[in-house]
N, C-alpha and C positions, 0 to 999 in steps of 0.2 A: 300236621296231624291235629294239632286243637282248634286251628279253623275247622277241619272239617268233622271237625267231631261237634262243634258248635254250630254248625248247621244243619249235620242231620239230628240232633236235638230238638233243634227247633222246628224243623221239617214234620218230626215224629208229631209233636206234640200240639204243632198248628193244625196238623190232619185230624189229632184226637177231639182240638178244641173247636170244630168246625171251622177252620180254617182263618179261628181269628189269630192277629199278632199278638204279639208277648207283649203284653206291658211289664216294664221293673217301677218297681216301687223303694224306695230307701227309705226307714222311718228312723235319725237318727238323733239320739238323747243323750244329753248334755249329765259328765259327772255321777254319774251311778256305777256301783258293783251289782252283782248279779244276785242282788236280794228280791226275789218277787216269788211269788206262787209255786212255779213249775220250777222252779231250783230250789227249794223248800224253806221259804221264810215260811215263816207261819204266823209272825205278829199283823199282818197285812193281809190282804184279798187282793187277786190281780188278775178276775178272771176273762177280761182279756185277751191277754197273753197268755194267761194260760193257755184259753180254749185255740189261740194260736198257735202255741207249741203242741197242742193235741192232734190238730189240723195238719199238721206240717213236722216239721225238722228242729229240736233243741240239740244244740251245742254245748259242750260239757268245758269244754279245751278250749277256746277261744280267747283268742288277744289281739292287743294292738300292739304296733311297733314303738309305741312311744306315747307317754301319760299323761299327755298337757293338750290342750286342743288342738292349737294350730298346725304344729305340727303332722297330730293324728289326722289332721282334717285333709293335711298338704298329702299326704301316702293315702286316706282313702280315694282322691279325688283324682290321683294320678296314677297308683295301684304300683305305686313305688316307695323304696325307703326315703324317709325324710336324709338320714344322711348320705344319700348317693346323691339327691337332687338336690340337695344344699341347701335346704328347707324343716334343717334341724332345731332350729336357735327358736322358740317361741317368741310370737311377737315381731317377726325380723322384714327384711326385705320389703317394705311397703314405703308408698310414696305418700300415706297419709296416716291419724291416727298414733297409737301409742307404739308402734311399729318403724315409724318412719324414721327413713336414713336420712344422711347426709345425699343433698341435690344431686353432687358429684357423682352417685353412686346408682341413680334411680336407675336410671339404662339399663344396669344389671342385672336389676332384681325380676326382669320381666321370663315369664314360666318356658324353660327351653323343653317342650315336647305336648305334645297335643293331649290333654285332659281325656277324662271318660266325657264328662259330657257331649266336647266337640265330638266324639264319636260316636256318639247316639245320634248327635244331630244330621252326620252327615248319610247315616244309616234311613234318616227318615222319620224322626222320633222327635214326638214337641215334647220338649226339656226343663224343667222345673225345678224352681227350688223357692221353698216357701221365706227362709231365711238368714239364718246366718253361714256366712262362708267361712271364714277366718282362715285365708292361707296365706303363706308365708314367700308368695312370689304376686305379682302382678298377672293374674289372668288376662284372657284375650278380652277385648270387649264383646258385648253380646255374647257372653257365655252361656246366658239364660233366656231362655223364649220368654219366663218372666217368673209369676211368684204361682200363679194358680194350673193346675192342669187342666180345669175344667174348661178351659179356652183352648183345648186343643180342636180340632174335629172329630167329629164321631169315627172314623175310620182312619183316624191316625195312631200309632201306636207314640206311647206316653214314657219318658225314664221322669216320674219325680222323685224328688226329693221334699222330706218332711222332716225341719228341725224342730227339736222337745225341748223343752230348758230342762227337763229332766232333776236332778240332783241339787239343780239351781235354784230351785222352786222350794227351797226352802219353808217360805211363806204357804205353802200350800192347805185346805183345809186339812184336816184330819183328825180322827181320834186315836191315831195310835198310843198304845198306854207307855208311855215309858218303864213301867216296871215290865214289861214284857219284852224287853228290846234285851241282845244278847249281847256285850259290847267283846269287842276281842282284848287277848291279854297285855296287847301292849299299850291300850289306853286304861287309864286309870277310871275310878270307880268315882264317879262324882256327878251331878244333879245335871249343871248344866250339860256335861257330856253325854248324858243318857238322852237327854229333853232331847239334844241335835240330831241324835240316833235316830227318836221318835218322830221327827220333823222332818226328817229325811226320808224316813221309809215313807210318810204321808206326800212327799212329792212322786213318791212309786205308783198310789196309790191314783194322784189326777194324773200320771204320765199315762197310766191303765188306761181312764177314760178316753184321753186325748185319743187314743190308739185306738179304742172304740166306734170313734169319730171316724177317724178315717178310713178303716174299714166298714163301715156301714157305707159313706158319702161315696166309696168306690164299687159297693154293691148296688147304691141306688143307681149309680151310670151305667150297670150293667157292666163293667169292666173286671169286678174283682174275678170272674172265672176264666179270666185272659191275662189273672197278672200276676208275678212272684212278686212277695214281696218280704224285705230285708229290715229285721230291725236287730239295734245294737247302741250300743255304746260309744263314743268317742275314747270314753279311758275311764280307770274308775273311779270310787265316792273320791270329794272331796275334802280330804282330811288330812291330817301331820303325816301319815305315813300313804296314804292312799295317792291321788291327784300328783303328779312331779316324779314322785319315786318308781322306780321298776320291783316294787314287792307284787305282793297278789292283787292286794288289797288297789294297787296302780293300774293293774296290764292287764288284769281278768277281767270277760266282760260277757253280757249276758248276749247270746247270737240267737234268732230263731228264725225260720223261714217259712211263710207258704208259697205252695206252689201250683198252678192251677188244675184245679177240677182235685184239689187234694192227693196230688201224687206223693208218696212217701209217709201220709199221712201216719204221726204217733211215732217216727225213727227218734234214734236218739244215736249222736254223733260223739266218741269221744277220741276222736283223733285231734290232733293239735291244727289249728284254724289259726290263721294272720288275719286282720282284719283289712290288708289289702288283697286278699284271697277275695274278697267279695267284689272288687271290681274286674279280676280276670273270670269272675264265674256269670256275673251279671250280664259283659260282651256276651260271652261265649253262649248262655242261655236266649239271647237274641240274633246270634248267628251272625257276631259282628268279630271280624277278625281282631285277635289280640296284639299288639303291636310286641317289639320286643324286647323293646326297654321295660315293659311290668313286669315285676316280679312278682305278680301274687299267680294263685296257681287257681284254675278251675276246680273247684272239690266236688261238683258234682257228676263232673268225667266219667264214665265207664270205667276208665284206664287211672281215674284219679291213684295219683303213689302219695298215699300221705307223709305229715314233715315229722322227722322225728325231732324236731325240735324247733324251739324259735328263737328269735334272734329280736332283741330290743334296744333302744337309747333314751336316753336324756341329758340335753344336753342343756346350754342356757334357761331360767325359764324368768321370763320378766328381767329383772335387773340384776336376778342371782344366778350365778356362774358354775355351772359346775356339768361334768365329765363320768357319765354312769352306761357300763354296756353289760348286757346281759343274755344268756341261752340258758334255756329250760328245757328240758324231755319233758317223759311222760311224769316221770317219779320227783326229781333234782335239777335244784337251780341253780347258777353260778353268776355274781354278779361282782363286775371289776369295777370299783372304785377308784376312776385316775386322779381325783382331788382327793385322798385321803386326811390330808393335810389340813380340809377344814370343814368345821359339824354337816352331820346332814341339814339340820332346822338351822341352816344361815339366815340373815335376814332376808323377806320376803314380803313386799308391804301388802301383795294379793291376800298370801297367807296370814300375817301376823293383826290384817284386819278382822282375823274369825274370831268369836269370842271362845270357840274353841281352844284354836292354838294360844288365843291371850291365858286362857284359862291353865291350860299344861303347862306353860311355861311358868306361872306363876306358882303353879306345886311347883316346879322345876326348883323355880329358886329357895324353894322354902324345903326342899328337900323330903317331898312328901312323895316321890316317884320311886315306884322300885327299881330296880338295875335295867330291868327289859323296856320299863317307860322312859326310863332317863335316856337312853341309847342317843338319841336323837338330837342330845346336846351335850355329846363329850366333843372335846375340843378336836379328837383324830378321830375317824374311825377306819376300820379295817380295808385295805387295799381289797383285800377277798375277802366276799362272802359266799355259804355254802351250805344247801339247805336239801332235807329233804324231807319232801313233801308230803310223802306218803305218812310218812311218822310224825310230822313237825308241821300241818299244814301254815299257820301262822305265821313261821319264819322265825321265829325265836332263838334255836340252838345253832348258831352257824359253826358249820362241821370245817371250816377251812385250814385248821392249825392240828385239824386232829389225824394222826399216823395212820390210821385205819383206812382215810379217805382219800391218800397221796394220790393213788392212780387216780382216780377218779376227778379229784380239782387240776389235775394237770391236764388231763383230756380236754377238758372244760375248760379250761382256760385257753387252750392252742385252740380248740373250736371256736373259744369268742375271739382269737385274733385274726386266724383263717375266717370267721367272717365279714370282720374290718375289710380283710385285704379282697374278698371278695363282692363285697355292697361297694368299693370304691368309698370308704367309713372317710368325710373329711373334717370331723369333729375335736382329733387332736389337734387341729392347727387352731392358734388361737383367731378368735373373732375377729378382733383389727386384723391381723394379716391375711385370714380369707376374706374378707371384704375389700381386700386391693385386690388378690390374687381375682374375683371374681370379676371386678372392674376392667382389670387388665384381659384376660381370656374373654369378655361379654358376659358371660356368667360362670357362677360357682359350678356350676356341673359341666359346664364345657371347661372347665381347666382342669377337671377331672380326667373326663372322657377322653382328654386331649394327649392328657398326657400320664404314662404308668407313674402312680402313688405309692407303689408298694413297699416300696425299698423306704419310702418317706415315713410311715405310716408306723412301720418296723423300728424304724431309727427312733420317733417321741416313744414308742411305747419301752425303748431301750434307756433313754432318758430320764424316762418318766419311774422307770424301775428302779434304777440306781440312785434316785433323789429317795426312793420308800425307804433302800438297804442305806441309805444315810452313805455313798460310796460316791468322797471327796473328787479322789483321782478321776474317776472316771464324768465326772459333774466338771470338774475342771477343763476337761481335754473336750469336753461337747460344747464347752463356750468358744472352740474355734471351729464350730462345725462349719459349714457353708451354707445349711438351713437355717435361717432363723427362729422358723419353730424349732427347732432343737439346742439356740443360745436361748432362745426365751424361758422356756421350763428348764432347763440347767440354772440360769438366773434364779426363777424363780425358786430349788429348791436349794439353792446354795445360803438364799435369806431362811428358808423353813426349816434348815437345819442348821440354822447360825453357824456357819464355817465361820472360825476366827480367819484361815488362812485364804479368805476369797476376795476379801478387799483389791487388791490390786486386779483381778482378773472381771469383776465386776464396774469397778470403776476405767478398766479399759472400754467395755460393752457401753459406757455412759454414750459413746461416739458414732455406736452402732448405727449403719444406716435405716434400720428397721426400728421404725417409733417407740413398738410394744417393746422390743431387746430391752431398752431404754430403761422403760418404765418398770419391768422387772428388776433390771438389776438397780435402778433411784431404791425403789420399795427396799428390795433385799440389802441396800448401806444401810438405811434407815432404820430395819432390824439390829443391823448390827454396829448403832449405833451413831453413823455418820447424818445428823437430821439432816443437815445444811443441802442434802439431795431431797429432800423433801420438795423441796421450790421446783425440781424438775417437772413431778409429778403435778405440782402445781399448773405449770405454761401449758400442760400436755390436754388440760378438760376443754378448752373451747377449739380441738381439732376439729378441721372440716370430718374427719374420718368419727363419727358421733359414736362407734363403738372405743375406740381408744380414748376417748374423754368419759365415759361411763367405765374402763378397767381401771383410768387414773383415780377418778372417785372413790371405787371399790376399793382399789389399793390404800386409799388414804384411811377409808372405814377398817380397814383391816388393822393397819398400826393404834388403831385407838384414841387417845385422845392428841396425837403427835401433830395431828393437822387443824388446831384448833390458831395455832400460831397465823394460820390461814382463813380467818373467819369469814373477812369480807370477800373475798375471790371465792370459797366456797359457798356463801351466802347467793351471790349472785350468779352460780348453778342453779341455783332454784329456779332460773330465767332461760335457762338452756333449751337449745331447739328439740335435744331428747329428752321425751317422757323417764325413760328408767336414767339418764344422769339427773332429773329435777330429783327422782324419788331419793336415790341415796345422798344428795345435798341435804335436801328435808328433814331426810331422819340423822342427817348429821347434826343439823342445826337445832332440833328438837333436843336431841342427847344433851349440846353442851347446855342450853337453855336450860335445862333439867340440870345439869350440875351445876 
């Protein structure tokens, strides 16, 4: 039925447009929320976009599946979840760059199912993309007819792509006044935080032009009344709670549409929108069949059923580790924290090089943050959170411990794990061990695909439960599980909850045939005491497996100054073939240098 609904679509509207093809168009911008004109900033002008969203279709409910780029880039491009296709981890799966695996492993990383683009092309469509990709698999070669569309022929139909640095552009001109800027309540009130605000919206402001640009340059070839065209966000601003995290301020993001000869002209959509929605709507508005591994949905259907809710992650980003999933309705949002165990603002050298975050963190320590700003570096934070929206847009009051909201965080909750077991979610296993499993199956989504998870998936998050409730017995009896990911997080919370009574069950798992079991239970003696397993973690950084030499690093940053007895072996980390094990040696080496 969506094939053919996505033909007579096109059929209709090739007839209305005198029988020219559809061009798509994708305008996508880097690190912005939906601060511009037509969603009611008012310190700025974006009339642009505006007069685009006047033209055409704004979006109210829109998101991405995940807040960091590559990721969001890997699910626009493929019109799947980054965690079904194992293109969760930012920065991952690549044979070159700050990305790059271990040799052993490159086979793997190569993209098991055929892109949007390859299916434009095969439709008939010169394929374009101006810039940057940043995905988290190996594409096909020739994925791109090249950078410009205007090299297509005149009677070819065109899919480009236009990347914005958007949010990035920092440096941008502008005069936005910073006292006009509105900050939210959980950054604090200070010079240089407002200044970033204002410097921010001013890259809104040449993103406006850039868009300009392009719709004019596709009016002068005579194509704009032949072409839809998509513009969006990758994920949102770049900031301590924005950019990495699944708050609003992360996953909301501005969507607007035109469509040729102005159909729908002035709508206003506030159903809930994925931003891999755009590539089963983009096929289907060209009459190209949707394959059926995408999960995004056509929303401009006749028959469109909208979602009453979405589904998000975050999983690794850069060199910092961490396990975040989340579903929203229209009203309330619930998001599961599987690393409660440690701060949100972990270190992060992408992040911690903003003079922003150098800035908060610096009230931080001088104690100049209120409870709601400080959030972000308490040492635990809440397993669950639970918000609603309607009342709390911000995200400030999490309602998850409150009696009133019982039903409603349990719902929420078995919906976010009903959609783990459903997206094929393989993000509870840790990194080193999917990065074998993926090796071994050819790739991480075919060892998925290959084989049911479900019962796997169930088990860490049962795990993972019982290390929250601090429940010894049952942390104890998972160390003889037959999953690994299920000895490794038992490990690991057996050290986060310093069990006196783990020694012996821990320093059995020393033997474990699984590297990472290892390196959990080294870390968790070490906690509780035993350094002299310190040196394990040590032998464990220059593994061929370059993710388990960057969780040994981690692990070492974690205990604090324990691993300084290690200076020179972690020194010469710094020389490692991975970018994120140089970064955490660095800032190790910086720390003790500084003491």
């Amino acid at each position: 039925m969506r094939i053919l609904r996505g033909i007579i679509l096109t059929i209709i509207w090739a007839q209305h447009l005198h029988a020219k093809p559809m061009n798509i168009v994708w305008i996508v911008i880097e690190d912005a929320s939906p601060d511009i004109g037509c969603y009611g900033e008012t310190a700025i002008k974006t009339p642009n976009m505006d007069q685009m969203a006047e033209d055409g279709i704004r979006f109210t409910h829109a998101f991405v599946t995940s807040p960091v780029c590559s990721p969001s880039r890997s699910a626009m491009i493929s019109g799947m979840y980054p965690v079904t296709l194992g293109a969760h981890n930012h920065s991952s799966q690549n044979t070159g760059g700050k990305g790059k695996g271990g040799p052993a492993y490159h086979k793997s990383y190569r993209v098991p199912v055929k892109l949007v683009p390859e299916l434009f092309r095969d439709a008939g469509y010169f394929v374009t993309n101006n810039g940057k990709t940043d995905y988290n698999f190996i594409p096909p070669r020739g994925l791109y007819d090249g950078s410009s569309w205007k090299k297509a022929k005149n009677d070819q139909p065109i899919f480009a792509q236009f990347q914005l640095r958007g949010g990035k552009n920092r440096e941008a001109p502008g005069h936005c006044d910073p006292a006009a800027v509105q900050l939210p309540p959980y950054y604090p009130e200070h010079p240089v935080i407002r200044q970033d605000w204002a410097k921010y919206l001013d890259s809104w402001v040449q993103t406006d032009k850039e868009v300009g640009q392009i719709l004019a340059a596709l009016e002068a070839a005579g194509r704009l009344d032949s072409t839809a065209v998509f513009l969006w966000t990758d994920h949102g601003v770049s900031h301590l709670r924005g950019k990495q995290f699944l708050y609003e301020e992360g996953i909301r993001i501005p969507l607007i549409i035109s469509l040729p000869d102005k159909q729908k002209a002035g709508s206003l959509r506030n159903d809930i929108i994925e931003h891999i929605d755009i590539a089963a709507t983009s096929l289907a508005l060209a009459g190209i069949e949707i394959p059926d591994y995408v999960r995004g949905r056509d929303f401009l259907a006749a028959d469109h059923v909208p979602r009453d809710h979405l589904f998000a992650a975050r999983d690794r980003c850069d060199e910092t580790v961490d396990i975040i999933r989340a579903v929203r309705d229209e009203r309330f949002k619930y998001i599961r924290n599987f690393m409660s165990h440690v701060p949100h603002a972990q270190p992060n050298r992408y992040k911690d090089k903003k003079i922003i975050v150098q800035t908060i963190r610096e009230l931080n320590a001088k104690g100049k943050l209120n409870e709601l700003q400080a959030r972000p570096f308490a040492c635990h934070r809440p397993p669950e959170e639970l918000y609603d929206l309607e009342e709390d847009p911000n995200e400030t009051t999490n309602l998850a411990t409150d009696p009133n909201h019982l039903d409603r965080l349990l719902a929420m909750r078995e919906l976010t794990y009903s959609r783990m077991l459903k997206e094929r979610d393989m993000g509870l296993i840790p990194e080193p061990i999917l990065e074998d499993l993926g090796r071994k199956a050819g790739t991480k989504y075919d060892a998925f695909l290959k084989t049911n998870h479900n019962k796997q998936t169930k088990l860490l998050v049962e795990v993972i439960t019982a290390g929250e409730a601090n429940d010894t017995n049952s942390l104890m009896a998972f160390t003889e599980s037959k999953d690994p990911s299920a000895r490794y997080w038992a490990a690991v919370w057996l050290g986060v909850n310093k069990t006196p009574d783990a020694k012996t069950v821990l320093k059995k798992l020393l033997t474990d045939e699984t590297p990472a079991v290892k390196l959990a239970a080294a870390q968790s003696l070490v906690k509780l005491g035993d350094k002299e397993y310190l040196k394990l973690l040590i032998h464990q950084i220059n593994d061929p497996n370059y993710l388990l030499g960057m969780y040994a690093l981690r692990a070492i940053e974690e205990l604090g100054d324990e691993g300084k007895a290690y200076k020179q072996e972690i020194s010469a980390a710094q020389n490692s073939p991975y970018e994120f094990s140089r970064r955490i040696a660095t800032r190790l080496m910086n720390r003790w240098a500084e003491n």
